[in-house]
C-alpha positions as CSV (number, residue, x, y, z in Angstrom):
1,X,69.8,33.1,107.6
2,X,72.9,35.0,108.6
3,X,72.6,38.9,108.7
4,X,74.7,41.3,106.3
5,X,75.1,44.9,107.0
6,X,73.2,46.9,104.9
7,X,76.6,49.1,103.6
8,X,77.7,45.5,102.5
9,X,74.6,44.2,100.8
10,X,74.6,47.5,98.8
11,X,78.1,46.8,98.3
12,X,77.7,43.4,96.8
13,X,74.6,44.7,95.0
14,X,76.3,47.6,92.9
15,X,78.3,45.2,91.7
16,X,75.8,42.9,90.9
17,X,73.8,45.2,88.6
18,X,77.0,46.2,87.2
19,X,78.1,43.3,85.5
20,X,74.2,42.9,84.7
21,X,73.8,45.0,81.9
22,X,76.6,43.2,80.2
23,X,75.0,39.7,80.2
24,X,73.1,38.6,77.1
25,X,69.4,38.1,76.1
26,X,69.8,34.2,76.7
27,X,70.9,34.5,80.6
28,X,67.8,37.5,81.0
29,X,65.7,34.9,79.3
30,X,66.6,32.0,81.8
31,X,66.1,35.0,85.0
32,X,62.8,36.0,83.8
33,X,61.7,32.1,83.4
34,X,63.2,31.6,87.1
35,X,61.4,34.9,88.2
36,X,58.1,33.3,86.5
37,X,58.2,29.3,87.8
38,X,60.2,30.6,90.7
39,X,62.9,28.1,90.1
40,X,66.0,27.9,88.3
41,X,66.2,26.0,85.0
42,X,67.9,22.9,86.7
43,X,65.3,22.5,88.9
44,X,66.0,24.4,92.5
45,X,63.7,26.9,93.9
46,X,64.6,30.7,94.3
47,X,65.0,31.4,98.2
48,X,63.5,35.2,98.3
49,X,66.5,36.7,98.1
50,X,67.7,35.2,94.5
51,X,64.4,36.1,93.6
52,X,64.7,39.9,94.2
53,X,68.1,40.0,92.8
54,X,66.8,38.1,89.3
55,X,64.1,41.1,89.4
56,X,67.0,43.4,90.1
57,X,68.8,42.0,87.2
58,X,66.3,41.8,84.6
59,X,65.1,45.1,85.3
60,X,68.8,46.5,85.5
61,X,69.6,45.0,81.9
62,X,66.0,46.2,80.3
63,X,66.9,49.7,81.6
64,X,70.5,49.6,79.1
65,X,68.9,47.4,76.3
66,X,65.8,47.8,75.6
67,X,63.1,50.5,74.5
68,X,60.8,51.7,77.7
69,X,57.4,50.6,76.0
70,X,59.2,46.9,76.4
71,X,60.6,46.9,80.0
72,X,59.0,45.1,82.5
73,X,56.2,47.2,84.6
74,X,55.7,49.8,81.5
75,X,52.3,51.4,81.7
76,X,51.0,53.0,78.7
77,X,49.3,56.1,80.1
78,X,48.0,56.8,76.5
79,X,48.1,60.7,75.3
80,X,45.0,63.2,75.8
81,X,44.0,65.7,73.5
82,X,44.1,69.3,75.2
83,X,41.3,69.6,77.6
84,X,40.4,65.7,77.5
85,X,40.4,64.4,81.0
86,X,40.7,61.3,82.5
87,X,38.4,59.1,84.2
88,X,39.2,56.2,86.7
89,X,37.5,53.3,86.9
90,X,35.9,54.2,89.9
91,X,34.8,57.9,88.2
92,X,33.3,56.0,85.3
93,X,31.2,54.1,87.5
94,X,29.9,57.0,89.6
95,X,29.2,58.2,86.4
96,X,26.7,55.4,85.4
């Protein structure tokens, strides 16, 4: 595998995630399938490198298009009444 500098690869990258945000729900579709079967429609496997940059991509375009309860990684911490704390699963089994 040849070696980029990393002012280059950051290069290429900005540009990358650019034009990203312009492509359309069908092309995020087809990335997240390749992110999930870890191939590309047609059939070839993601070397590691296409497969961070699909992640890249996907996540660059949910960031611009969609609602943050509907990105990929969203965590729904919930809300707490005032005072109400909150256990962790390890707490709540100390607890038993």
């Amino acid at each position: 595998m040849m070696s980029v500098e990393p002012e280059v690869a950051a290069d290429k990258l900005q540009k990358i995630l650019r034009h990203a945000v312009s492509l359309d729900e069908e092309m995020i579709t087809s990335f997240r399938q390749a992110i999930e079967l870890g191939r590309f429609p047609e059939g070839r496997r993601l070397v590691s490198e296409e497969l961070a940059l699909c992640i890249q991509v996907v996540i660059a375009w949910e960031a611009v298009h969609l609602p943050e309860q509907q990105r990929t990684a969203y965590i729904d911490r919930g809300t707490k009444m005032e005072g109400e704390r909150c256990e962790t699963e390890a707490q709540s089994v100390l607890l038993r």
